[in-house]
MIKE-227821 format. One record per residue (C-alpha): residue in one letter; y, x, z. Coordinates in pm, whole numbers, plus 50000, padded with zeros to 5 digits. Example, Ala and Ser with C-alpha at 12.3 -4.5 7.8 and 13.67 -1.06 7.14 Angstrom:
// MIKE-227821
A495505123050780
S498945136750714
END
This chain:
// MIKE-227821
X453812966832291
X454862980932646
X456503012832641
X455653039132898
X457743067832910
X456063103532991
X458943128633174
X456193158533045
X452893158632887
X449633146733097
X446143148833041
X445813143332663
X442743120632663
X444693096232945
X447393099432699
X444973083932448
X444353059332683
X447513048332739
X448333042932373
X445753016932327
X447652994232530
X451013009832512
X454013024132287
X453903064732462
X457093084232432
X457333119532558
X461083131132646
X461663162032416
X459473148732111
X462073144331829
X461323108231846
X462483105732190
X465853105132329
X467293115432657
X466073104433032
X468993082233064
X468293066232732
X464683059832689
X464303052433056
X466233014932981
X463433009532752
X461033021332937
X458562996033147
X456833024033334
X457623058733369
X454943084533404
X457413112433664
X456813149533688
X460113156433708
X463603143833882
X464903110133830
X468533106133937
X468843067634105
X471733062533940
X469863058333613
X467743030133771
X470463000133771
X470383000733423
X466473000033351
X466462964333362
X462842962433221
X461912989433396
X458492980833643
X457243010533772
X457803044433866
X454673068233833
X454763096834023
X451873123433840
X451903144934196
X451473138334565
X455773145834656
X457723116234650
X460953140634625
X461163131434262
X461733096734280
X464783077534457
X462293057834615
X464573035634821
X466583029334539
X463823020234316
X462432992334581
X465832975134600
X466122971534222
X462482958734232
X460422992734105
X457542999234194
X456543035534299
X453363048634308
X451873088034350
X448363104034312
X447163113434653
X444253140334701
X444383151834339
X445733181034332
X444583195634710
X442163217334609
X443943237834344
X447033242234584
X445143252634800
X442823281134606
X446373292334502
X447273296334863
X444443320334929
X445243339534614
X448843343834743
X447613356435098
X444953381234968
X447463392034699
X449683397335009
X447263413735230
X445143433235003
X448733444334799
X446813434334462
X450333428234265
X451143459834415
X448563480434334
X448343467633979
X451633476933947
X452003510734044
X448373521733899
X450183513833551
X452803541733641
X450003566433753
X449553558134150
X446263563534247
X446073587034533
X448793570934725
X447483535934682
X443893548734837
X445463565235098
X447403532435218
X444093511535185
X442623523135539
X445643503335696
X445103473435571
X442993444435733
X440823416635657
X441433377835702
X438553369435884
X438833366336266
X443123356336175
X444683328636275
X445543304936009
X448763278936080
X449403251835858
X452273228135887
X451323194335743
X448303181935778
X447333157535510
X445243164735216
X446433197935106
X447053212035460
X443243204935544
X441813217335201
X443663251835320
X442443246435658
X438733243235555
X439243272735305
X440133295235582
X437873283435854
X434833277635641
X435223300635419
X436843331035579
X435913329535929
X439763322536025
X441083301536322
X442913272436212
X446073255236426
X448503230236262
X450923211036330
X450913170836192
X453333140236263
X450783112936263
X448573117136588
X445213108736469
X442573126336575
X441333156836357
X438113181936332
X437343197036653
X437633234536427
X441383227136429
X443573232536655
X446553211036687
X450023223136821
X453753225236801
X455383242136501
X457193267536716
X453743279136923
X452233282036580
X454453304236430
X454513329036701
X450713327436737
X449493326236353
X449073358536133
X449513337135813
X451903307635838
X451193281835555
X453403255135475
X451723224035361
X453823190635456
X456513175335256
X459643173035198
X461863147435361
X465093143435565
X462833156235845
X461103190035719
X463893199435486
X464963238035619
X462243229035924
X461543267135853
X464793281335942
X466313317536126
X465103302436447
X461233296936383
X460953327836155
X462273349436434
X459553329936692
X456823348636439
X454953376936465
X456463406336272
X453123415036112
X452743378435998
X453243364235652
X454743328035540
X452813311035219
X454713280335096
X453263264134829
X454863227034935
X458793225034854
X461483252834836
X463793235235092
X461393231035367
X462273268435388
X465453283835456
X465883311035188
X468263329035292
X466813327535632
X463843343735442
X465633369135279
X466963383235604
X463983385235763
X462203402035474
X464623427335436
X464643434935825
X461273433335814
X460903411836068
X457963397935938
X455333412735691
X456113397335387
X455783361735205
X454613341534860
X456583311734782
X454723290634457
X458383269034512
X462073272034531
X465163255634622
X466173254634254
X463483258434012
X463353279033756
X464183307133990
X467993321533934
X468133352733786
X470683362034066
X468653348334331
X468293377634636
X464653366934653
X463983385234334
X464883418234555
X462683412134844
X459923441134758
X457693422435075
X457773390034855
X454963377434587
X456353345834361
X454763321834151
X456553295333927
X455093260034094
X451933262333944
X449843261234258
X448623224534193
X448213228733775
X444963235233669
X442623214633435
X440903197433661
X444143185633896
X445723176333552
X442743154233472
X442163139033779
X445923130133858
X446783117133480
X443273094733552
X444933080233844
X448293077633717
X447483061633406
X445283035133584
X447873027433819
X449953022333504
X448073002333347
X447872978233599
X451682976633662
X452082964933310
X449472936033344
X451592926733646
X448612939233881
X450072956634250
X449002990234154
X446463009334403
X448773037134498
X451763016034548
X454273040434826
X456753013134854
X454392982534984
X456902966135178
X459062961634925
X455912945834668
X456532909334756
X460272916334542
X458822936634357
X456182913434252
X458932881334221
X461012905933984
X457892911433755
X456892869333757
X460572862133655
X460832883733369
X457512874733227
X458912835133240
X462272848333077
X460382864632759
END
């Protein structure tokens, strides 16, 4: 049998589905090695977590790389389509719960919920009632979202259809978008939006795109939300501003390096509201992004282009690689 190799656990019953067909190993079952190890047998990997290219000369019977997620950050994805790997990922899966997160974060934020819960435990009351007349609702806000693919417009909708916000964001591809939206520069959306949401991914491109320079365009009652990638933001570029005050506050689901240090000068920033990159986990994402992973799996190890494939140009070596070693076994 095939064996397809799962970095962490998915969606038990596409688990089951998998073993019908397939020889499942999870890394950390005691019947399961290391990465480096049970990645040469491996002929598909199922990737929720890093995998270093330098492991991927080696995986000689190695077909496909499964990304369970939308970021491609996890997988070396130019050196997996020169050694013949496919790569796939599970667009639109996760959008929605990402971005319900997001709106938790902001109204934690604005309506100080963490806050109050917090000091009503050590006997606040009074104080906490008496700060409650300053603070304001969302509706009527302007909402600015950089990236605009599926998880930028699920926040997008959230906020315009749901609390009467105004919506601007900023997109590399220039195809056209709902009329509700609209589209601008990154810098003359962070110095018009009241909550700055960052939504796109991360690549050569965006990586610190939110650095000392944009955060001090912003407004200094605005708030940053990034529930995308730690590195898109610059943290220490954060940290200033926070302490400053420069801008209201922030809620980052993700870090630069994940889990959190206990050292990290984030963990000071009293303005700040953290989560630990579970923005896009919930029962329903899980299903519906182990459904597509599996199936995409599947057909990789009948020798079938799978549906999701992110490195297309490289599928006519890809496919070539998979023919000759079928004829060699």
């Amino acid at each position: 049998m095939p064996v397809v190799l799962l970095t962490d656990p998915i969606d038990p019953a596409e688990t089951a589905r998998l073993q019908q067909v397939a020889e499942v190993r999870l890394l950390g079952e005691a019947q399961a090695g290391p990465l480096e190890d049970e990645i040469i047998e491996a002929n598909a990997v199922i990737v929720r977590r890093p995998i270093p290219s330098a492991l991927l000369p080696a995986a000689t019977s190695l077909r496909a790389l499964i990304r369970h997620g939308v970021g491609l950050d996890f997988i070396p994805v130019e050196a997996a389509s020169a050694a013949g790997i496919a790569v796939t990922n599970t667009p639109d899966t996760n959008a929605q719960s990402v971005a319900e997160h997001v709106f938790g974060l902001i109204l934690g934020l604005h309506r100080r919920i963490a806050r109050n819960d917090r000091l009503i435990r050590t006997g606040e009351w009074h104080t906490l009632r008496a700060e409650a007349p300053a603070l304001h609702e969302i509706a009527g806000m302007t909402l600015g979202v950089i990236g605009f693919g599926s998880i930028g417009e699920a926040v997008a909708r959230i906020g315009h259809f749901g609390f009467g916000m105004n919506v601007m964001a900023a997109r590399q591809t220039p195809r056209l978008g709902p009329d509700w939206v609209e589209f601008s520069s990154i810098r003359e959306i962070a110095s018009l939006a009241d909550v700055l949401v960052i939504a796109c991914p991360l690549t050569p491109s965006t990586r610190g795109i939110v650095d000392a320079r944009l955060i001090s365009a912003m407004r200094k009652d605005a708030i940053i939300i990034n529930a995308a990638r730690g590195a898109i933001i610059d943290e220490m570029a954060l940290v200033t501003a926070l302490r400053e005050q420069r801008i209201a506050g922030a809620a980052l689901d993700v870090f630069s390096q994940q889990p959190l240090p206990e050292d990290s000068p984030l963990r000071s920033c009293a303005n700040l509201l953290i989560s630990p990159h579970v923005a896009g986990i919930t029962c329903e994402s899980m299903r519906r992004m182990s459904e597509v992973a599996v199936s995409d799996t599947l057909l990789a190890l009948k020798g079938k282009k799978p549906k999701h494939l992110v490195n297309f140009s490289a599928w006519p070596e890809i496919a070539k690689r998979w023919s000759d070693s079928l004829k060699s076994t």
